[in-house]
C-alpha positions as CSV (number, residue, x, y, z in Angstrom):
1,X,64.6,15.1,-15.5
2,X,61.4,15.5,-17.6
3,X,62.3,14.6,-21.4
4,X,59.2,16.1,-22.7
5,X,60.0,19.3,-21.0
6,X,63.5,19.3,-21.9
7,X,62.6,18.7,-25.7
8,X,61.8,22.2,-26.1
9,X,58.5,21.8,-28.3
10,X,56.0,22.1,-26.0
11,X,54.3,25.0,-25.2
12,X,51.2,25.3,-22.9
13,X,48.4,28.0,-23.0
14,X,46.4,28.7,-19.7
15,X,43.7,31.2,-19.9
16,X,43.0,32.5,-16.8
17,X,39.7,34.6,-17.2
18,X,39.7,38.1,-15.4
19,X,42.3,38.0,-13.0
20,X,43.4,40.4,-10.2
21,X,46.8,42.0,-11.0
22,X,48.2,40.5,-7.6
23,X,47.2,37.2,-8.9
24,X,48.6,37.2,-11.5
25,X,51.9,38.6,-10.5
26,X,52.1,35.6,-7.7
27,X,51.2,33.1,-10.5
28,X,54.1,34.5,-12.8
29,X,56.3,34.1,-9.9
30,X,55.5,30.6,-9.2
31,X,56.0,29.4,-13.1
32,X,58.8,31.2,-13.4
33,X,60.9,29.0,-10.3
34,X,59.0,26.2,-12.1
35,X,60.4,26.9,-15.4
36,X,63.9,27.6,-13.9
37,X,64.0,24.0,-12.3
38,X,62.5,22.3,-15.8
39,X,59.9,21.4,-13.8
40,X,57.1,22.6,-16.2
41,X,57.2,23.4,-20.0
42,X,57.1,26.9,-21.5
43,X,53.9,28.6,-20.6
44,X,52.1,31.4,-21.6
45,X,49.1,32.8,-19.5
46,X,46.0,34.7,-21.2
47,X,44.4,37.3,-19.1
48,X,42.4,40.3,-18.5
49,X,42.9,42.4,-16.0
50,X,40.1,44.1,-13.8
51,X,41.5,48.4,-13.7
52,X,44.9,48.5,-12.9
53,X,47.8,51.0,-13.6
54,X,51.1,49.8,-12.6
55,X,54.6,50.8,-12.5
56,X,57.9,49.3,-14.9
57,X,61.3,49.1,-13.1
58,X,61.7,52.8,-15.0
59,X,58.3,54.5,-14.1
60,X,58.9,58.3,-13.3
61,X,56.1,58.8,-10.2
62,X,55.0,62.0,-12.4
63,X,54.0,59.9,-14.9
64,X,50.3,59.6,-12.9
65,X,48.6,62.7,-12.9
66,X,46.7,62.2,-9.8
67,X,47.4,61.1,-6.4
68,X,47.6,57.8,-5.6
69,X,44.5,57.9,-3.6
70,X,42.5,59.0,-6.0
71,X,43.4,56.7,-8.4
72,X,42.4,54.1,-5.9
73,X,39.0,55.8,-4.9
74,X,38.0,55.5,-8.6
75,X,38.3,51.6,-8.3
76,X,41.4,51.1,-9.8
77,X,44.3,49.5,-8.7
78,X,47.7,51.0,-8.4
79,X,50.9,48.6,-8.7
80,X,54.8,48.7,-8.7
81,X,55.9,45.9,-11.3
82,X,59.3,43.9,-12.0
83,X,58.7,44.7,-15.7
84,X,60.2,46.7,-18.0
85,X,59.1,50.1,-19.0
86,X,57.4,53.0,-17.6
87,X,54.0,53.0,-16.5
88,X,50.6,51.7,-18.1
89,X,47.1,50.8,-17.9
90,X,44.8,47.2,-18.0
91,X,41.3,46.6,-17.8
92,X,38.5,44.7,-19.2
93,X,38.5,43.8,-22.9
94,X,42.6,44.2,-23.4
95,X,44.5,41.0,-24.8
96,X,47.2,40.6,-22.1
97,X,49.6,37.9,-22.8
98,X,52.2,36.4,-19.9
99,X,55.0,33.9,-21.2
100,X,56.8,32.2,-19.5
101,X,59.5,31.1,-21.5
102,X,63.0,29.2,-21.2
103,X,65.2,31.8,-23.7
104,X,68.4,29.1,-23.4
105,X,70.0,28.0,-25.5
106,X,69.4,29.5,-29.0
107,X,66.9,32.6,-28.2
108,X,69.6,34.7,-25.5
109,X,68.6,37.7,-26.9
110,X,66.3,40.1,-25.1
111,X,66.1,42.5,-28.3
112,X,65.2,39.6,-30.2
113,X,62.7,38.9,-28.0
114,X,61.1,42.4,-27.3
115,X,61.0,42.6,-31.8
116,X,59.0,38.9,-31.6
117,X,56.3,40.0,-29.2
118,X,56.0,43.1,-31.1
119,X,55.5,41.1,-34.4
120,X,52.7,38.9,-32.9
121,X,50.7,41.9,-32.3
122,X,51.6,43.5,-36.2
123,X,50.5,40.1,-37.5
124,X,46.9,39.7,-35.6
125,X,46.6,43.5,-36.2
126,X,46.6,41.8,-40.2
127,X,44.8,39.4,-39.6
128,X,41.9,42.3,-39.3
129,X,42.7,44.3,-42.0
130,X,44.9,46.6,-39.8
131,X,48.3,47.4,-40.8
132,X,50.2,48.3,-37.7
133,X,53.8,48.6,-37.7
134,X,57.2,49.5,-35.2
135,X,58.4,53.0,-34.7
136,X,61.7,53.9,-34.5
137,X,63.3,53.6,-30.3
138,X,60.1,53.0,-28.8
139,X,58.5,49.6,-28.1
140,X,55.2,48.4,-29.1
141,X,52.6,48.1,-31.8
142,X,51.4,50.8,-33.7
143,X,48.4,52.2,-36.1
144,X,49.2,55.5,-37.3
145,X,50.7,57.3,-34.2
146,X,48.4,55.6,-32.3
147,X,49.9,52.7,-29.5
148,X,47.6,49.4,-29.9
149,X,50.2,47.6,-28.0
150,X,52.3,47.7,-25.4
151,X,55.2,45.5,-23.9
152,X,57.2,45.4,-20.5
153,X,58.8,42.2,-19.6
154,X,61.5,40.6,-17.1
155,X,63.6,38.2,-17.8
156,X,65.4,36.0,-14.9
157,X,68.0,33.4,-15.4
158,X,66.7,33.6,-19.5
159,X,63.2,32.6,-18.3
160,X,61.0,35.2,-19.5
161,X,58.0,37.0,-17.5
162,X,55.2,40.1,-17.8
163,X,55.3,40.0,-21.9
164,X,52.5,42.4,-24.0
165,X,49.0,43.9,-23.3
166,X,47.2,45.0,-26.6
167,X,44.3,47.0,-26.7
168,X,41.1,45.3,-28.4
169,X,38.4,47.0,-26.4
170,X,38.9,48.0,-23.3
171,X,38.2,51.5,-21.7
172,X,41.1,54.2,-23.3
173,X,39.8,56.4,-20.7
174,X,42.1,54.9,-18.3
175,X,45.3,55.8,-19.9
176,X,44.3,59.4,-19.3
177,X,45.1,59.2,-15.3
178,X,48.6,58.6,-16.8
179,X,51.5,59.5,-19.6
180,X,51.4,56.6,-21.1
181,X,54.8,54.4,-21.3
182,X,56.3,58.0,-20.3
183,X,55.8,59.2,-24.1
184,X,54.1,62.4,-24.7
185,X,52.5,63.6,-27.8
186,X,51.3,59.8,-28.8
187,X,48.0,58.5,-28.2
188,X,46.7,55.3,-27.4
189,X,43.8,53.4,-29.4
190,X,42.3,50.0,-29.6
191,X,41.2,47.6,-32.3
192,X,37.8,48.6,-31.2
193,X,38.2,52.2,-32.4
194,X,40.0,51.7,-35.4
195,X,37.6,49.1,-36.6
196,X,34.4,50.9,-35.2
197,X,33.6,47.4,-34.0
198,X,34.7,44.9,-31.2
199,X,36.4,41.5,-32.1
200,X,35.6,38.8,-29.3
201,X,38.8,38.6,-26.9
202,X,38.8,35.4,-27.2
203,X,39.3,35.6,-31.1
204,X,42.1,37.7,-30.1
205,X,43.5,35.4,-28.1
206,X,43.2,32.6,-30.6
207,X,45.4,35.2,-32.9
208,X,48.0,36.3,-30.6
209,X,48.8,32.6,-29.5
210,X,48.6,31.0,-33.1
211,X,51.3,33.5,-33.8
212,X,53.3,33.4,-30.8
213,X,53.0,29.4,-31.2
214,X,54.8,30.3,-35.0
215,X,57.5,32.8,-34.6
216,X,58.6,30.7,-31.8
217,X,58.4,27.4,-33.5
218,X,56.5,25.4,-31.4
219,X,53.8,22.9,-31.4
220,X,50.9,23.0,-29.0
221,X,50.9,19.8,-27.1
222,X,49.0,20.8,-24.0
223,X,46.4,23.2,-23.5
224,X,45.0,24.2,-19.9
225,X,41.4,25.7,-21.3
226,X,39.1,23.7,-23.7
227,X,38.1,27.3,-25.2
228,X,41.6,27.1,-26.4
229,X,41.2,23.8,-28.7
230,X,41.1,25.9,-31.9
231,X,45.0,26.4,-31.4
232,X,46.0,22.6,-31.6
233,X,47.5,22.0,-35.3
């Protein structure tokens, strides 16, 4: 057995560039047995997404407001998901984060979790000038009543997959074709359009990882992508 694995520390950041949603879901799938055996440290994966909508475990089909086929004609993707949630939207310019984490022993709690995630996008919403904040019985991050975050994870034997996608400037467009997360009468909005201006992604991704790498008490040991170097203590 792998001692540096097993001391719980570590934590590894891989950005994977633009990434087909198929890809990625294959990827999680293959760090997550890894994880499971202790094979590999906790991971967390940094993508975007070419145009996708996909479906959570709870998606109600008239929750896309146009055929399938359609959809597809358009260029984007359609996808049934093992997450959480109902259904959303990714594409270019949004922050999507996928940890793979080992919950056992002392983090066994999926509410717990869900309230983390949601607190790294509040805090690199701050670190902008944006305050963004929780509503009551819905999931996310949000400005005003607008949704710059969203979250839909699984979680398998405590190792943790799928995790958050928050809106810095991708195309809000998208989340027309759908009701977004199932909830009516809230909109959606990006960093981009509350700040009239677009931080880099990869800024974004330094944010969302420095305070992922905090709340959960890690140190970053390992990093996969030399853009990434900023993170290291």
């Amino acid at each position: 057995m792998n001692d540096v694995v097993e001391s719980g520390r570590r934590l590894r950041f891989r950005r994977c560039g633009r990434l087909p949603y198929a890809d990625g879901l294959a990827l999680q799938a293959q760090l997550v047995t890894q994880r499971q055996q202790r094979s590999i440290p906790d991971t967390v994966l940094l993508v975007e997404h070419p145009p996708v909508i996909t479906f959570g475990r709870n998606a109600r089909r008239e929750h896309l407001l146009l055929p399938v086929e359609e959809i597809r004609s358009r260029g984007i993707d359609v996808f049934e998901s093992g997450r959480g949630g109902d259904v959303t939207c990714h594409g270019p310019g949004q922050a999507v984060v996928y940890p793979i984490l080992d919950l056992s022993p002392d983090r066994r709690d999926v509410h717990r979790y869900v309230r983390d995630l949601e607190e790294v996008m509040i805090r690199s919403c701050a670190d902008f000038g944006v305050t963004a904040h929780r509503k009551p019985k819905m999931t996310g991050a949000w400005v005003g009543d607008g949704k710059v975050g969203a979250i839909g994870v699984h979680i398998a034997r405590w190792v943790t997959s799928h995790g958050l996608a928050f809106n810095v400037s991708n195309d809000l467009a998208l989340f027309s074709f759908i009701v977004p997360c199932g909830i009516t009468g809230k909109r959606v909005t990006s960093l981009a359009e509350i700040l009239g201006w677009s931080p880099p992604l990869d800024e974004v991704f330094q944010l969302l990882g420095r305070h992922l790498t905090t709340l959960f008490g890690r140190d970053v040991t390992f990093l996969a992508d030399p853009p990434l170097q900023r993170l290291a203590p």
